[in-house]
C-alpha positions in Angstrom: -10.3 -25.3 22.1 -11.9 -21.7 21.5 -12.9 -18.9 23.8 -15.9 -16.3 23.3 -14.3 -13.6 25.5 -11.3 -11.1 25.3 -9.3 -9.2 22.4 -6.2 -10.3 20.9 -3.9 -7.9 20.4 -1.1 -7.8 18.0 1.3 -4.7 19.0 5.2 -5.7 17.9 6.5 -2.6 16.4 6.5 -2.6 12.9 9.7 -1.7 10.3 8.0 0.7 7.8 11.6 2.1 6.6 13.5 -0.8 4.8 14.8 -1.7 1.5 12.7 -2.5 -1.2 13.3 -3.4 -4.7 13.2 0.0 -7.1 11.0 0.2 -10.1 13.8 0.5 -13.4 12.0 2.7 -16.1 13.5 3.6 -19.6 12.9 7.5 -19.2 10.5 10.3 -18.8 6.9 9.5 -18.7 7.3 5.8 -19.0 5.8 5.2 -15.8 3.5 7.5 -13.4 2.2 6.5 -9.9 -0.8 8.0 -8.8 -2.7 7.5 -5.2 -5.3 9.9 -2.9 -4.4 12.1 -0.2 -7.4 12.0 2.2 -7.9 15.3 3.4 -11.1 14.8 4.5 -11.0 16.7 8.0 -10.5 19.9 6.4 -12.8 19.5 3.6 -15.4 21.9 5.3 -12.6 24.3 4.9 -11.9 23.8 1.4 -15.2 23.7 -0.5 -16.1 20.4 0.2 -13.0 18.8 -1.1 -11.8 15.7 0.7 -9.3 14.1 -1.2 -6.0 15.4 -3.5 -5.1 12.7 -6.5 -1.5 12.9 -6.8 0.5 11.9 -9.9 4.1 11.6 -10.0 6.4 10.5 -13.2 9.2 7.9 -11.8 11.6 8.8 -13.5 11.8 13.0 -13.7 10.2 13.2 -9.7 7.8 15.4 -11.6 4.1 16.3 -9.6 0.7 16.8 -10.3 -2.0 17.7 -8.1 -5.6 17.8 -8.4 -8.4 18.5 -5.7 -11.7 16.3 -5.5 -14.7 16.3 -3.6 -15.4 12.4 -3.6 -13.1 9.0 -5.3 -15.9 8.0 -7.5 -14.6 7.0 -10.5 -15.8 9.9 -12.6 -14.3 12.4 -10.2 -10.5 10.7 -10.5 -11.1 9.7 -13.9 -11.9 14.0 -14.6 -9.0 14.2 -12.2 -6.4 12.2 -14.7 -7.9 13.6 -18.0 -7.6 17.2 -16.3 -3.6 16.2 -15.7 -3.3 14.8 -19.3 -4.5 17.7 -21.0 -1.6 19.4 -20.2 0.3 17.7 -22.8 2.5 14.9 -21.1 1.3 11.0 -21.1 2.9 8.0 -19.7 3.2 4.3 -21.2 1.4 2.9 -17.7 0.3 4.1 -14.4 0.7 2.2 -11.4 -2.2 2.5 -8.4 -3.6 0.6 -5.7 -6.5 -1.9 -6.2 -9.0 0.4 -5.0 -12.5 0.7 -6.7 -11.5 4.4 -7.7 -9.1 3.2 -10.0 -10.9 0.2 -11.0 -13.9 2.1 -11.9 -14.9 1.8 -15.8 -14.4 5.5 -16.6 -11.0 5.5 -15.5 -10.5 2.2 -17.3 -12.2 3.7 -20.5 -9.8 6.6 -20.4 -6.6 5.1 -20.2 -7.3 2.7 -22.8 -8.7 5.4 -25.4 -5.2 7.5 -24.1 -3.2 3.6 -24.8 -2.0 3.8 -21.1 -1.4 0.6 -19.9 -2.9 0.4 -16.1 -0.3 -2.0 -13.6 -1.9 -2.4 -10.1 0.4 -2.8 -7.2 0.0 -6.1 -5.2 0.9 -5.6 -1.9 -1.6 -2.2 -1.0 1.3 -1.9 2.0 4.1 -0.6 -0.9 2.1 0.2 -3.8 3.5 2.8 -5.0 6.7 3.7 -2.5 7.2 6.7 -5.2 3.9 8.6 -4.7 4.0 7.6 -0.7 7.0 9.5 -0.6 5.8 12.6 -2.3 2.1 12.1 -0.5 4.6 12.9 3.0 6.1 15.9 1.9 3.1 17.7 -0.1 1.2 16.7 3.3 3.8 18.4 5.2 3.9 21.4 3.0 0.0 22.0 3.6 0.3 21.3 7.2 3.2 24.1 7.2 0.9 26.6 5.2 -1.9 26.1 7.6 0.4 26.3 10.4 1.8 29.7 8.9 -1.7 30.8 7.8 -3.5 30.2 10.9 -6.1 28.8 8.7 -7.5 25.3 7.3 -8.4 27.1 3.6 -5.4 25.2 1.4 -6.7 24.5 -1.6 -6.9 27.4 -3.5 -3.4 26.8 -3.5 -2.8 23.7 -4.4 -1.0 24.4 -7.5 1.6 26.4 -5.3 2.2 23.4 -3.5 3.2 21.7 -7.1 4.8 24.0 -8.4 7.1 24.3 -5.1 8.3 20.4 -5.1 8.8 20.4 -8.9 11.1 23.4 -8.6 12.8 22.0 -5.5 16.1 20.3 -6.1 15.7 16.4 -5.8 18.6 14.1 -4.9 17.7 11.1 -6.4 18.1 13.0 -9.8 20.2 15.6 -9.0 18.2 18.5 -10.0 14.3 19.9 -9.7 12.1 18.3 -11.7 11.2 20.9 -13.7 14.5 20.7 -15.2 14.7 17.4 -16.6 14.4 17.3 -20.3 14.8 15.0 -22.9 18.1 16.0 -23.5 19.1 15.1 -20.2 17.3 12.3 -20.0 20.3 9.8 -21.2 23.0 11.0 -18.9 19.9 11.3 -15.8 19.2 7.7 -16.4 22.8 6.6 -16.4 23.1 8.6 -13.2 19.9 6.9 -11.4 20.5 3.2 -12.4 24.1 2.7 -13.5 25.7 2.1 -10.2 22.8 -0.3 -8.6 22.2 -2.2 -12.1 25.7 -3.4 -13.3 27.8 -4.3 -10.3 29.3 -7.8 -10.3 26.9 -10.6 -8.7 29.6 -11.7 -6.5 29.9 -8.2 -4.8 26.2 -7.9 -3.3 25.9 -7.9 -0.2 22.6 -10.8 -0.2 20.4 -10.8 2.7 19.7 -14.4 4.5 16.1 -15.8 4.5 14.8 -15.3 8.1 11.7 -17.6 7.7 11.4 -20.9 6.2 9.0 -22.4 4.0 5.8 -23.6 6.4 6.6 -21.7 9.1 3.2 -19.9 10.4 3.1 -15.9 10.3 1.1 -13.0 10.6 1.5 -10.3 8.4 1.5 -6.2 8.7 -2.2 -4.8 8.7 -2.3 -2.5 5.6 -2.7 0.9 6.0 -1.7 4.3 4.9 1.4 6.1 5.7 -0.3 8.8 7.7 -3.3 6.6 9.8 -2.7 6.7 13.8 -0.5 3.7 15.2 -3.5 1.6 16.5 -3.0 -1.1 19.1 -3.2 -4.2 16.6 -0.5 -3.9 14.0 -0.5 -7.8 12.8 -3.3 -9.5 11.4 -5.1 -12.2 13.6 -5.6 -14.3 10.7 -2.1 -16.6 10.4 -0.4 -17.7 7.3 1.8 -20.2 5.9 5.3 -19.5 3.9 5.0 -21.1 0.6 7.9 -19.7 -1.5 10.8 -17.9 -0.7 12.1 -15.2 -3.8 15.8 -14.0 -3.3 14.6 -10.9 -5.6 17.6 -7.9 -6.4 19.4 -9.0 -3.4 16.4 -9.1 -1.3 14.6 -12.0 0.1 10.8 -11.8 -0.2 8.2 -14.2 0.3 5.1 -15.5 -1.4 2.3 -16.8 1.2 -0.8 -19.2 1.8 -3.6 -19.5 4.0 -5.0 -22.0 6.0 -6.5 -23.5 2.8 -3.7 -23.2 0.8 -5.2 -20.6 -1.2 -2.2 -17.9 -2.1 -2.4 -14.6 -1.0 -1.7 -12.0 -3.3 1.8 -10.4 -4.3 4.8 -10.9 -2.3 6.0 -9.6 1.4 9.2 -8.4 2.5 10.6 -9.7 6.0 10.0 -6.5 7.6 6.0 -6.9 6.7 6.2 -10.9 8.2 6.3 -12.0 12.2 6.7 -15.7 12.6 4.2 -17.2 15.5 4.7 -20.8 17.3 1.1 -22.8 16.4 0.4 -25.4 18.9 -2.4 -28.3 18.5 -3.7 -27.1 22.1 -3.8 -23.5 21.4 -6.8 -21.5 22.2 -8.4 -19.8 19.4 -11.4 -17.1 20.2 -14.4 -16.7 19.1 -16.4 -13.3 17.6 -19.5 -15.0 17.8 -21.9 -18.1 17.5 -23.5 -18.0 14.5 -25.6 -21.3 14.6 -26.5 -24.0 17.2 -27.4 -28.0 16.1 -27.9 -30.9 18.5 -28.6 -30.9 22.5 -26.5 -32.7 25.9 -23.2 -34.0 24.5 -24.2 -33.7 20.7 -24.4 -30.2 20.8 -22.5 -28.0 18.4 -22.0 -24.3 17.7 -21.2 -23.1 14.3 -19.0 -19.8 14.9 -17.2 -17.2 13.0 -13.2 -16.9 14.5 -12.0 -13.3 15.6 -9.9 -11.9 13.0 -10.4 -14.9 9.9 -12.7 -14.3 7.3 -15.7 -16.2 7.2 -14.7 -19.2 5.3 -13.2 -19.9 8.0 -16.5 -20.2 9.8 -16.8 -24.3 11.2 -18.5 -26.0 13.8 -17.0 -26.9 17.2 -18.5 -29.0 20.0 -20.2 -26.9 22.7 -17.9 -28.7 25.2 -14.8 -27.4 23.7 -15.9 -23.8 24.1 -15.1 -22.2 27.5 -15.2 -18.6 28.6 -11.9 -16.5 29.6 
């Protein structure tokens, strides 16, 4: 049965703070995560620039910043080879999938520089390290601006820099500034040790919540600082396929309704099982065709919130208004 009318909404809260597995890395500069701060609204402020790329090195907690006035991939790709010149280079970068990234100057660089390029799966955790640092830089303009009375912050965006890689970091136990290659043994030691080599039988493994088959939505990808908006899950449902007990952690692998697998994996927190009746009502965004007349007559529709391969033709009996 299907329905033309009303808006589903999807609004159980979702668990944004919860484990995930940690990326290992052998030392300094074997592995940078970079993203884009949109900064958009104040970019009439600031010259025209709307967006900060940010660069952070795994394992020291070291920052760059640079301003840019659009994400085409010449501007990040000038952006990078700006933050390269200064001397340091990693083995591989990690960013999202977006076309920024993607773009065949950026590609062209990192390959001429022998940077491998790793793209995270799952858009939701791509890069927890540079998500982390995109909070506090964010909240360190905000503060400025606050303090300033004024939107002009990127004249000192270097300040900004300079004042997290001088703060003291936890994780390592020192400001990034400080970490060295001779401290670089004893750091790593420090940062892994614990979490890497305790005895299998003392983890603490979590249970599998969900089974395989069982029909879920999944968290609608966004960035850390986009409002809370009323739908939260995706409309579109899934199916569990595999279940991956990964570092202690259980995580899933998923499937749609043609069996097709979705990229990367999903952490429980990211998954909320739904009940799927045969006599459920699904609605309809609109009617894209029409075939046939009386009894024979069909509609060819599009579903709310599936993607158009999902698009299939129902009886005009079966649809009814709500």
């Amino acid at each position: 049965m299907a329905t033309t009318t009303g808006t589903i909404q999807f609004t159980k809260t979702i668990k944004r703070s919860f484990q995930r597995n940690r990326v290992i890395v052998i030392g300094i500069d074997d592995q940078w995560d970079v993203d884009l701060m949109d900064m958009s609204k104040f970019s009439k402020f600031n010259s025209g620039y709307n967006f900060i790329l940010v660069v952070i090195d795994i394992f020291s907690k070291y920052v760059w910043l640079r301003p840019l006035k659009n994400k085409k991939g010449e501007s990040v790709a000038n952006a990078l080879k700006h933050v390269l010149s200064e001397g340091r280079s990693p083995n591989r970068i990690r960013t999202d999938k977006g076309q920024e990234f993607r773009s065949r100057l950026v590609e062209s660089l990192l390959k001429q520089k022998n940077i491998q390029h790793l793209f995270a799966q799952n858009t939701e955790i791509k890069a927890n390290y540079v998500e982390r640092v995109i909070k506090t830089i964010k909240s360190k303009i905000m503060r400025f601006i606050t303090s300033k009375q004024s939107y002009d912050y990127v004249d000192n965006l270097q300040n900004f820099a300079n004042s997290y890689n001088k703060t003291f970091h936890r994780t390592i136990g020192m400001a990034p500034d400080k970490v060295n290659i001779s401290k670089e043994t004893n750091l790593w030691w420090k940062m892994y040790w614990p979490k890497r080599l305790q005895p299998k039988t003392e983890k603490a493994r979590k249970p599998f919540r969900f089974k395989i088959g069982d029909k879920v939505r999944i968290t609608y990808i966004r960035n850390p600082f986009y409002q809370e908006y009323d739908e939260k899950w995706s409309g579109e449902i899934f199916k569990i396929s595999q279940r991956i007990l990964r570092g202690g952690l259980p995580v899933y692998r998923l499937i749609d309704f043609q069996d097709e697998e979705i990229s990367g994996t999903f952490y429980q927190s990211e998954v909320q099982k739904v009940d799927v009746r045969e006599d459920d009502m699904w609605k309809v965004e609109k009617i894209l065709k029409t075939k046939g007349r009386g009894p024979n007559k069909q509609y060819y529709v599009k579903w709310l919130h599936w993607p158009k391969k999902f698009n299939s033709w129902i009886k005009a009996r079966d649809l009814s208004d709500i």
